[in-house]
N, C-alpha and C positions, 0 to 999 in steps of 0.2 A: 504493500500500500504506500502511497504516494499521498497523501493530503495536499490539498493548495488552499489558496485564499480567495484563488480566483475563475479556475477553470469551472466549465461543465454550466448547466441553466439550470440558475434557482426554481428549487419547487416554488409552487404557490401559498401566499402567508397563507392561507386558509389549512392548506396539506400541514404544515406546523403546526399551528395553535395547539395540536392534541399531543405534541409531541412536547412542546414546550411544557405544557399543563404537569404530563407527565414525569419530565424531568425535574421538573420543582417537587414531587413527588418523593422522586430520588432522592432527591436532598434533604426532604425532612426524614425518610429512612435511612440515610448517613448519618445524619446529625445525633440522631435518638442513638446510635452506636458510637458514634466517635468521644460523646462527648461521656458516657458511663465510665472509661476509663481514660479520658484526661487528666493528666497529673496524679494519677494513679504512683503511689510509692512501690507497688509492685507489680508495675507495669514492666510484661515479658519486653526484650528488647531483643534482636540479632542481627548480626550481619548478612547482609546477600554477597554473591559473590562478587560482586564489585565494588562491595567494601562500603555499599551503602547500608543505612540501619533500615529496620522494617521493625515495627509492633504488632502484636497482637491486634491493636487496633485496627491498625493497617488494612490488616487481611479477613478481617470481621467487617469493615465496613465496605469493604468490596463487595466480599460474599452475599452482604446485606442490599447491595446494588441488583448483583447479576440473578438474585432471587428474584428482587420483583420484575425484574426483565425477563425473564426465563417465563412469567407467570403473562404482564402486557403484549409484551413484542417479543416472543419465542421466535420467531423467523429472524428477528437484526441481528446483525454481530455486534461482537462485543472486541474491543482493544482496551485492556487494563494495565493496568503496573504492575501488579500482582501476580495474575493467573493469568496473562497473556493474550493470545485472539483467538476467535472460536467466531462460527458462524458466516454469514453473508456479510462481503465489506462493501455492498453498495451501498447501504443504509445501517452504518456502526457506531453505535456509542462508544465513544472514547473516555475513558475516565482513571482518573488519580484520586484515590482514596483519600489519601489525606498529605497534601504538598505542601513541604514543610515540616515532615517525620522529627527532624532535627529539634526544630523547635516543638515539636508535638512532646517529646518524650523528657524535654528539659521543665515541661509544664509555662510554656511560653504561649501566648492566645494567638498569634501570628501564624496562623494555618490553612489549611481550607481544605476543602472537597470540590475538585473538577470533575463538573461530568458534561459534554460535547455529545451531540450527534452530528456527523458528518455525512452526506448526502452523495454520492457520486464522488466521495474523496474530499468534499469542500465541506467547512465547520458551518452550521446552519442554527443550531440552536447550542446554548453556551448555559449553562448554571455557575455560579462561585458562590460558596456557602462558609462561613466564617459562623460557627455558632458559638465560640468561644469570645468575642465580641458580640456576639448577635447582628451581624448584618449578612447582605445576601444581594447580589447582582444577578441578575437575567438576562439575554437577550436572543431573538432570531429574528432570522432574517425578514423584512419585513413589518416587524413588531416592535419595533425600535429597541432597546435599552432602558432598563431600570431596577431601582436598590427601594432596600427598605431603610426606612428613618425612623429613629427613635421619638417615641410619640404620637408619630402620625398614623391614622389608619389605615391610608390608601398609599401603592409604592408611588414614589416619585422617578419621573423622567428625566433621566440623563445624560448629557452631550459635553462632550469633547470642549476645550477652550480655541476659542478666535485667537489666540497670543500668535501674530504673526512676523514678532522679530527675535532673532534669536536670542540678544543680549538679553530679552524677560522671558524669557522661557525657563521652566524648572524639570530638570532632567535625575533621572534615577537608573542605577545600573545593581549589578548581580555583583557578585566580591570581586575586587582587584584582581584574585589572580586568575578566576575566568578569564579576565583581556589579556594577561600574561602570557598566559600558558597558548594563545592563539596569537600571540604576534600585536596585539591591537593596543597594547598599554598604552603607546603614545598617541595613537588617535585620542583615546578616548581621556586623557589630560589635557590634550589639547581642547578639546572638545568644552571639557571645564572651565577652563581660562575662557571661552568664549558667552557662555550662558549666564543666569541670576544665580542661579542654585542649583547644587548639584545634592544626592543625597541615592546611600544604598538601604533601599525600607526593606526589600529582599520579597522572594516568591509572589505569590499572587497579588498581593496587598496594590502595589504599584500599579498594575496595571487596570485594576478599578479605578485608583486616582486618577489615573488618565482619561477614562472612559466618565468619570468625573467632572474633566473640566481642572482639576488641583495639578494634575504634571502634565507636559507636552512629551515628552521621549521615554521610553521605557525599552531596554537591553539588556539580554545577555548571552552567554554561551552553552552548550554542554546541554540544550534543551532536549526532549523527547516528545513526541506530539502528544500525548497523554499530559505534558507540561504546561503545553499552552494554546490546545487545541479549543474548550472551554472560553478562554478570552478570544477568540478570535469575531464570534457572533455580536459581543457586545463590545469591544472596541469599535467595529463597523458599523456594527446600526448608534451607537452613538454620536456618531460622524469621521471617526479616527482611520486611520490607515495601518495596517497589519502585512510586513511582510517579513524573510530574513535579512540578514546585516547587511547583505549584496543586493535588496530591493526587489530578490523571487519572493512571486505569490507562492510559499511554498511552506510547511513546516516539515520537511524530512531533512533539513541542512544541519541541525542541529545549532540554529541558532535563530534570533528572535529582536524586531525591533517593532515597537508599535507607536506612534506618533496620536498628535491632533491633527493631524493630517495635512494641514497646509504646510508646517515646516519640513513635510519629510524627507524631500528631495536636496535641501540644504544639509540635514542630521547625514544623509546615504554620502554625500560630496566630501562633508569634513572625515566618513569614517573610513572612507577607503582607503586600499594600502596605499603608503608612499608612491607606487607605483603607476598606478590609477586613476588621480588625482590629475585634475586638469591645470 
């Protein structure tokens, strides 16, 4: 599977609605698991073998996912972090248990549950579920974007910031040595010296801000489309622009840039290599 951002002809919002409805679904059968053993003091912890950690939690909120999938849309695939891919990948839910394991298991609220449907390869409908905050973003295609607010009863719609110069732009990136380890350190200082504010909030967090209207840039490396397949629906229907670091409509590159969408093409010009740069 190939995911993009751009190929292929969107279903009709209407073919959605029941999809999206559903996925929010998802998320509160995530949340009811994720959050039972948050900061849990005997919370199981292990290594995968790539040296990433996985909990208990982890693999109970998944399981908790592809139950009720198994039960609504038995025919879709499924692509997790956990347990893998199974089924039809024209029409695949994509989902990350809980991103942010790091923070989940330090008893850190900085967390979430992505769960995506992707359509012909393209992310269509997008959940981000933060119940350790209590907030939650939405969006497909279509249906614009939107979060809940504390207080209010009805969600609020959300779009992207107008900031159309660089020097007031607030940008956020993944840890230093993701751009390290790829070569990009010095773009991405230079980058800094150029902007308002710079700031690493890390995993999913930022890119709600964005889809907010609070950052214009959000980056990083080392992605998997389970990573940031979820943000792709509502960075878009909020008006923002989603592609990799190189400006492919694509999440298979293993990397990830999401804008407000007017600056993009300025953020893709300072980040390229030395080389490449005009």
């Amino acid at each position: 599977m190939t995911p993009t951002t751009a190929r292929a002809t969107a279903p009709s919002s209407d073919d959605l609605a029941d999809d999206l409805a559903l996925a929010l679904r998802l998320a509160d059968a995530a949340d009811a698991v994720s959050m039972v053993r948050f900061d849990a003091a005997d919370l199981d912890i292990q290594l995968k073998a790539d040296a990433s950690h996985v909990t208990e939690a982890d693999l109970a909120t998944e399981r908790a996912i592809r139950d009720l999938l198994a039960t609504e849309r038995p025919l879709d695939g499924i692509l997790g972090e956990e347990y893998g891919t199974s089924g039809d990948a024209r029409r695949q839910w994509i989902i990350d248990p809980i991103d942010g394991t790091a923070n989940y298991l330090k008893g850190i609220p900085m967390w979430a549950t992505l769960i995506a449907l992707a359509v012909d390869g393209v992310p269509r409908v997008g959940v981000v579920s933060q119940p350790a905050i209590g907030r939650r973003w939405w969006g497909a295609t279509g249906h614009g974007a939107w979060t809940n607010v504390a207080g209010e009863t009805t969600p609020r719609r959300i779009a992207t910031s107008a900031v159309d110069d660089l020097a007031h732009s607030s940008i956020s990136f993944q840890s230093l040595r993701q751009w390290d380890e790829v070569g990009r350190s010095d773009q991405l200082l230079a980058l800094s010296r150029r902007v308002w504010r710079d700031r690493g909030y890390g995993d999913a967090w930022p890119y709600m801000l964005l889809a907010e209207g609070r950052l214009e840039f959000v980056a990083e490396f080392g992605v998997k489309e389970y990573d940031i397949a979820a943000h792709v629906p509502i960075v878009t229907e909020a008006g923002g622009r989603f592609t990799d670091i190189d400006g492919a409509d694509t999440l298979s590159t293993r990397s990830a840039l999401a804008t407000n969408g007017i600056l993009h093409e300025t953020y893709l010009e300072l980040l390229a290599p030395d080389g490449d740069r005009a």
